[in-house]
LOLOVEX-591318 format. One record per atom (N, C-alpha, C, O, CB): residue in one letter; x, y, z. Coordinates in steps of 0.1 Angstrom, whole numbers, plus 5000, padded with zeros to 4 digits. Glycine has a CB too. Layout:
LOLOVEX-591318
AXYZ ...
This chain:
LOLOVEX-591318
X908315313023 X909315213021 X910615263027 X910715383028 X909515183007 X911615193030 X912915203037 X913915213022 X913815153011 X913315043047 X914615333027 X915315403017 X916915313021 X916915283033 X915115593019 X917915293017 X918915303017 X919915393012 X920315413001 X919015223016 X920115453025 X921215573022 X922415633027 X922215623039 X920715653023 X923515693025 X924515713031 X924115723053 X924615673062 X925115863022 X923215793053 X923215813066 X922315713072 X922015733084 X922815943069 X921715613067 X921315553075 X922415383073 X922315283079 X919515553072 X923115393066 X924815323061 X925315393074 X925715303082 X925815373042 X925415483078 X926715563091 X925615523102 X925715413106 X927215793090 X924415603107 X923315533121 X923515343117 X924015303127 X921015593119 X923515293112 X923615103115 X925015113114 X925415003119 X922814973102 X926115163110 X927615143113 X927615153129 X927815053136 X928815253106 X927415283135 X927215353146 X926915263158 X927715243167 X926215453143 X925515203157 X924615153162 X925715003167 X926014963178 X923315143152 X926114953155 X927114823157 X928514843164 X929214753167 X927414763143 X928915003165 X929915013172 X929715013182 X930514953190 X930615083171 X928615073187 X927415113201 X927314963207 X927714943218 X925215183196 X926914863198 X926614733203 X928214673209 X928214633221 X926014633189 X929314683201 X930414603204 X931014703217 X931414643227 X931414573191 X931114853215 X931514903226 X930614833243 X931114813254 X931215063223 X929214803238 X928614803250 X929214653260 X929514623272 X926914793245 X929314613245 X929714413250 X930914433256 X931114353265 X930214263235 X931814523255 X933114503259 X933314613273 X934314593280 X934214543245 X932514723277 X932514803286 X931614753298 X932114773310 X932114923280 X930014673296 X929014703303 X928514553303 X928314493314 X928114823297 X928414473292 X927814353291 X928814243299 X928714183310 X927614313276 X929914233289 X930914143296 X931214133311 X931114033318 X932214163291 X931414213315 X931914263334 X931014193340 X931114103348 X931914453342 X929514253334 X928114243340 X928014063341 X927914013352 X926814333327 X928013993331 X928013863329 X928513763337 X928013663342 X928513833319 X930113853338 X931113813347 X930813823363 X931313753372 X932413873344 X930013933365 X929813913380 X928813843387 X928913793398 X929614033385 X927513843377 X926313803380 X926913583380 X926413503388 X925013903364 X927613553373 X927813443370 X928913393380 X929113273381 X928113433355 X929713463389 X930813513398 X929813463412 X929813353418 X931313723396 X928913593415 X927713543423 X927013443424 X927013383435 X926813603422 X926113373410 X925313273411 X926513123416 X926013043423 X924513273395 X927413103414 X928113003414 X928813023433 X929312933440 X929313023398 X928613193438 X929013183451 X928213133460 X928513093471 X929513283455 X926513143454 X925313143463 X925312993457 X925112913466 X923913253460 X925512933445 X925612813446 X926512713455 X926212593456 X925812803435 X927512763460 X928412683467 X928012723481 X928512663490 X929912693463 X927212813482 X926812853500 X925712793502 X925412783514 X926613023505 X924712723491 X923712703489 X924112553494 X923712513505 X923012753476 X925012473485 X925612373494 X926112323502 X925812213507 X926012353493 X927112433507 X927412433522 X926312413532 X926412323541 X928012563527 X925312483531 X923912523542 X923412393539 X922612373548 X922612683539 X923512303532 X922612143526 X923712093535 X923412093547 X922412063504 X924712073534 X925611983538 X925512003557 X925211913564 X927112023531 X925712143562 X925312143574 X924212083578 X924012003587 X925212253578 X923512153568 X921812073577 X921811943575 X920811883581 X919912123570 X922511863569 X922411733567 X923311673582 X923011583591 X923111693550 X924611763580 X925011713594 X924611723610 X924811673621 X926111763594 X923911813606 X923111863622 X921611783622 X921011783632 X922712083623 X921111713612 X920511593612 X920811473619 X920411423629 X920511563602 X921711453606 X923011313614 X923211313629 X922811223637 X924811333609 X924011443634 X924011453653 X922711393656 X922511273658 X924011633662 X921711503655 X920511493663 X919811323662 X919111263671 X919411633656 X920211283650 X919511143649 X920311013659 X919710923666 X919611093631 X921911053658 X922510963668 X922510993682 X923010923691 X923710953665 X921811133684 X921211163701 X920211093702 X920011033712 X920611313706 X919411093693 X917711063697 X918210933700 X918010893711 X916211093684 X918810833691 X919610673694 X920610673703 X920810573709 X920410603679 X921110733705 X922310713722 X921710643729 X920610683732 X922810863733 X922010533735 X921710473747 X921710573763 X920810583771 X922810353748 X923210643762 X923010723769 X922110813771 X921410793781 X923710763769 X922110903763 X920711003764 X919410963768 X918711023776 X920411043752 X919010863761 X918310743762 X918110733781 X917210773789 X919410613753 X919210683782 X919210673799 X919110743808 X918610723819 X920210633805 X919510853803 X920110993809 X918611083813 X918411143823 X921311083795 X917611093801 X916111103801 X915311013807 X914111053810 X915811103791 X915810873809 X914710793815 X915110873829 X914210933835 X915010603815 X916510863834 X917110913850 X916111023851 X915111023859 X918910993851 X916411143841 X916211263847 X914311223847 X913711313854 X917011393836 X913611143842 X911811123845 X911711113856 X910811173863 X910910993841 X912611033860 X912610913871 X912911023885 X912311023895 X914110773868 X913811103881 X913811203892 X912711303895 X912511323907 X914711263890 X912011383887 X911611473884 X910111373890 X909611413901 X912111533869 X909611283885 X908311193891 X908511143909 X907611143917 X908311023879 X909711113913 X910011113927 X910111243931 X909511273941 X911211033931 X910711343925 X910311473935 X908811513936 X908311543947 X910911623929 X908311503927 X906511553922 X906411453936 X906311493948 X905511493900 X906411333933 X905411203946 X906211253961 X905411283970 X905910953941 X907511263965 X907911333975 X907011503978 X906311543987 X909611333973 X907311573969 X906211713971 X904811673975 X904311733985 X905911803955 X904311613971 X902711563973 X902611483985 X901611503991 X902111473962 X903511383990 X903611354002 X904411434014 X904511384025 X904111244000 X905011574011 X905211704023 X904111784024 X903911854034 X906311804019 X903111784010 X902511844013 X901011794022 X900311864029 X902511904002 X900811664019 X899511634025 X900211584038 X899511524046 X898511514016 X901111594040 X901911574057 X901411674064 X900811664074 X903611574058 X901911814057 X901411984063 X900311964064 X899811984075 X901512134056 X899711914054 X898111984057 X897511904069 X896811974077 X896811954044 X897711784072 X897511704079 X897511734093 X896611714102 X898211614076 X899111804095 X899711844105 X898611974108 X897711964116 X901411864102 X898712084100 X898112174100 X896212184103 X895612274109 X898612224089 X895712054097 X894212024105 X894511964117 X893511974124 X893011904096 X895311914123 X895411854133 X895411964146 X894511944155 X896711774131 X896112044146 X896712174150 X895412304152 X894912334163 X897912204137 X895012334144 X893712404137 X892612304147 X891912364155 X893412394116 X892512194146 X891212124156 X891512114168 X890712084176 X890711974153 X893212164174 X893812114184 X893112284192 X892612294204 X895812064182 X893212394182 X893012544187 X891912524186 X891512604195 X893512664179 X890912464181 X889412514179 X888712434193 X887712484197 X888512464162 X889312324199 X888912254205 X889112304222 X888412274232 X889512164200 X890512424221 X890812484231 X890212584232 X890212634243 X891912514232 X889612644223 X888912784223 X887312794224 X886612894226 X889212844209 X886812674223 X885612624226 X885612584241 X884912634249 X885412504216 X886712484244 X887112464263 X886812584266 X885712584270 X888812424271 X887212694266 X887912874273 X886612924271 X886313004280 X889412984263 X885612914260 X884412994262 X883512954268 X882713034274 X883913014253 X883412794269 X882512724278 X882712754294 X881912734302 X882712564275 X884212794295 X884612764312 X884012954309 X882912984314 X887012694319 X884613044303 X884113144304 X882313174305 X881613254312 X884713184295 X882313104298 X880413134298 X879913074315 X879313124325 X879312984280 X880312964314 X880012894331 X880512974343 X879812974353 X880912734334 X881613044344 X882013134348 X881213264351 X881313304362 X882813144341 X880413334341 X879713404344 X878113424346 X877513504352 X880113444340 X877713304337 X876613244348 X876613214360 X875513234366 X876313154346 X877813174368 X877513154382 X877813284390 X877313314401 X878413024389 X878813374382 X878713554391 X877413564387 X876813614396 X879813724384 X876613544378 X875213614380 X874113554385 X872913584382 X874813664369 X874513464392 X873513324394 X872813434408 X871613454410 X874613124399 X873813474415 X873113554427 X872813724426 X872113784435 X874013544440 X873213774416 X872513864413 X870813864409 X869813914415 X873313904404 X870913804399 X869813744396 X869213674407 X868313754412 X870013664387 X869113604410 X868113564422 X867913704431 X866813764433 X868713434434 X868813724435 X868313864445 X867413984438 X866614044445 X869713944452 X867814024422 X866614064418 X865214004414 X864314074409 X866814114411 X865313874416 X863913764412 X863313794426 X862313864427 X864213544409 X863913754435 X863313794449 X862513924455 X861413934460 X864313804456 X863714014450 X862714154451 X861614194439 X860814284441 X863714284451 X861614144431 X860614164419 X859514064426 X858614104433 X861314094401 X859713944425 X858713894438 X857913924446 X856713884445 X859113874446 X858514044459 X858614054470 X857414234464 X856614314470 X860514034478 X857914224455 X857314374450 X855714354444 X854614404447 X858314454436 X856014274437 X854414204432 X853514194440 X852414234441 X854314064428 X854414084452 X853214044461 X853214144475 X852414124484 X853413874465 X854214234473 X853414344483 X853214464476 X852314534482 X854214394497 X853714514466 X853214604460 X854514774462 X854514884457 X851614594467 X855314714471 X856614804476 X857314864465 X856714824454 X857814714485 X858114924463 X858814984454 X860314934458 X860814974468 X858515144453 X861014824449 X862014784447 X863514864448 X863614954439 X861714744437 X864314864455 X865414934453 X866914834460 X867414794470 X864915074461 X867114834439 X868714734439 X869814774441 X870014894438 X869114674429 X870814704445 X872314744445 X872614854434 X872014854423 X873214614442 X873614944436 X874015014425 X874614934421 X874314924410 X874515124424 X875914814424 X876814764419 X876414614423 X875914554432 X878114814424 X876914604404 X876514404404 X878114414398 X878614504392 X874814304389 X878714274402 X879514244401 X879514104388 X879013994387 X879814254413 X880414174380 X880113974373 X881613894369 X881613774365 X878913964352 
């Protein structure tokens, strides 16, 4: 059982001075700052609502500007004529550039033909003159003896 006694009369006096010292050193200040803060984060907490409400508001009378509005149709309108101008330089080059490419392949084909004809006819008489003596060897039986130098 709980005794009541001088010293536990002085520990609960003690204890209650402990309490009121605390309220007046450690609690109160504490109260005062924490309530100091919440009321500053409350009014910053406001501010940041009120901005974003206003930076709403702008952005909503951009997206409605007629101007802007116009200003984005322009800038499609440009940006779709460069793209259709790019695509019409470019199939111009290429155009130009197969044209050009069939113009070389067509010349380089002339130049081998005249070249190939060209040396068919230097060997047109070489050739016969060794058909002749190959010939001439068969049907006499002689031993053949050709130019050192063919020319082509």
């Amino acid at each position: 059982m709980v005794e009541i006694n001088f010293t536990a009369l002085v520990f609960t006096l003690s204890f209650i001075a402990f309490l009121g010292l605390m309220q007046l050193v450690f609690f109160t200040p504490v109260a005062t700052k924490i309530n100091l803060r919440e009321s500053e984060v409350a009014r910053d907490k406001n501010k940041t609502k009120s901005l974003i409400q206003e930076i709403e508001d702008k952005i909503s009378k951009f997206k409605d500007d007629p101007e802007v509005l116009a200003a984005r149709k322009e800038a499609n309108e440009l940006i779709n004529a460069a793209k259709t101008e790019a695509h019409e330089a470019k199939s111009k080059l290429v155009a130009e550039v197969s044209v050009e490419l069939k113009d070389r392949k067509d010349s380089s084909a002339k130049s081998l033909q005249q070249e190939r004809d060209l040396i068919i006819k230097n060997l047109e008489g070489p050739i016969k003159e060794i058909t002749s003596l190959m010939v001439a060897k068969l049907v006499s039986g002689a031993s053949i003896k050709l130019k050192e130098e063919l020319t082509v």
